[in-house]
N, C-alpha and C positions, 0 to 999 in steps of 0.2 A: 340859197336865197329863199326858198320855199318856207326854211325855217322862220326867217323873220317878218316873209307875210303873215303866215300861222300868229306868231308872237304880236304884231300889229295888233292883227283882229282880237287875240283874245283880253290885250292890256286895253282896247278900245271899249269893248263889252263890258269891262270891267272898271269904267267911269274913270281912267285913265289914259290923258293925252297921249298920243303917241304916233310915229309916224316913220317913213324909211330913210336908209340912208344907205352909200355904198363905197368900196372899197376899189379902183381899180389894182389886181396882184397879180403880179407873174405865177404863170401855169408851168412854167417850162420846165416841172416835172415831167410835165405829158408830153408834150413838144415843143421844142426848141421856140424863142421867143412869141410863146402866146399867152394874151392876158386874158382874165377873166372879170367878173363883178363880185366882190363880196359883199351879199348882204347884213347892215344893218339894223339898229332899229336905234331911234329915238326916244324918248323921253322926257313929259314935262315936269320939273319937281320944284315945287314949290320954296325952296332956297336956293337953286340955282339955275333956273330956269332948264335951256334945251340941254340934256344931256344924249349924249351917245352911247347904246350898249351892245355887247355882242353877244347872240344867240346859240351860237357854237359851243359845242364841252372844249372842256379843257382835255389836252394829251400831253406828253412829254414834251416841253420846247413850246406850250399854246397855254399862256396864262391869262385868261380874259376875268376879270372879276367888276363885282359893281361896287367901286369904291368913290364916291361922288367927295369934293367935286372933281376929283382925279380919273382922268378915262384911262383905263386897262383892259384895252381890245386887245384880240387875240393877234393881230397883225399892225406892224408897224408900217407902212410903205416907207421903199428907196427904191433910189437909180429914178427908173419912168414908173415906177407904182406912184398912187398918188391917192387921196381923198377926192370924193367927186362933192362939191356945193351941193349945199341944198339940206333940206327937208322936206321930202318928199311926202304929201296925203296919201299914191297911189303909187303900187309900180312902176319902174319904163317898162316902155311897149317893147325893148329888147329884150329884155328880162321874159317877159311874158311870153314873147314870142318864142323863146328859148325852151321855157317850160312847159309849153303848149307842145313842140316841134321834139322835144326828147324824152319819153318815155321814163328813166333811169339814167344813173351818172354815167353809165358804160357807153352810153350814146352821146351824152353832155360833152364828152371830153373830144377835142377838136371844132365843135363847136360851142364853146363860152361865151356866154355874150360879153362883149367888150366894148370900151369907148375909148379913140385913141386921145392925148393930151390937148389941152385947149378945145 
């Protein structure tokens, strides 16, 4: 998520609209039924207004590309994964809290910020 506050600030600086957005996705790589937030970012473009992009590389099985007006994020949500509303100007105070409170990912994990449905 770090990454796409970083990317915010710098597409901001650079006279370009832009703002957050998230992802809730299962972790339960790490532990059984727990979710996390992935960050997004936003984007305003002048032919199609808000777009959604992901800040993450790409790896085997993770194809995120910016092909407007088509979104190709690196993650699809299903099951209880879900998109979270919004365009957000500013972080949540989850989020923050999170990366304030954990040092590194090795700490991150078990504690993901998350928000549950509705």
């Amino acid at each position: 998520m770090a990454i796409s506050h970083l990317l915010a600030a710098l597409l901001r600086a650079n006279g370009i609209p832009a703002g957050l957005a998230y992802q809730r996705l299962s972790c339960s790589e790490y532990r059984p039924d727990i979710y996390c937030l992935h960050g997004l970012n936003t984007v305003y473009l002048n032919d199609y207004g808000w777009y959604r992009i992901d800040p993450r590389g790409n790896k085997e099985g993770v194809d995120a590309r910016f092909d407007p007006p088509h979104e190709h994020l690196a993650f699809v949500p299903v099951g209880d994964e879900y998109d979270l509303e919004g365009n957000f100007t500013e972080p949540l105070d989850v989020v923050i809290e999170a990366l304030r409170n954990n040092p590194d990912y090795g700490s991150m994990i078990g504690h993901f910020p998350g928000l549950p449905r509705g």
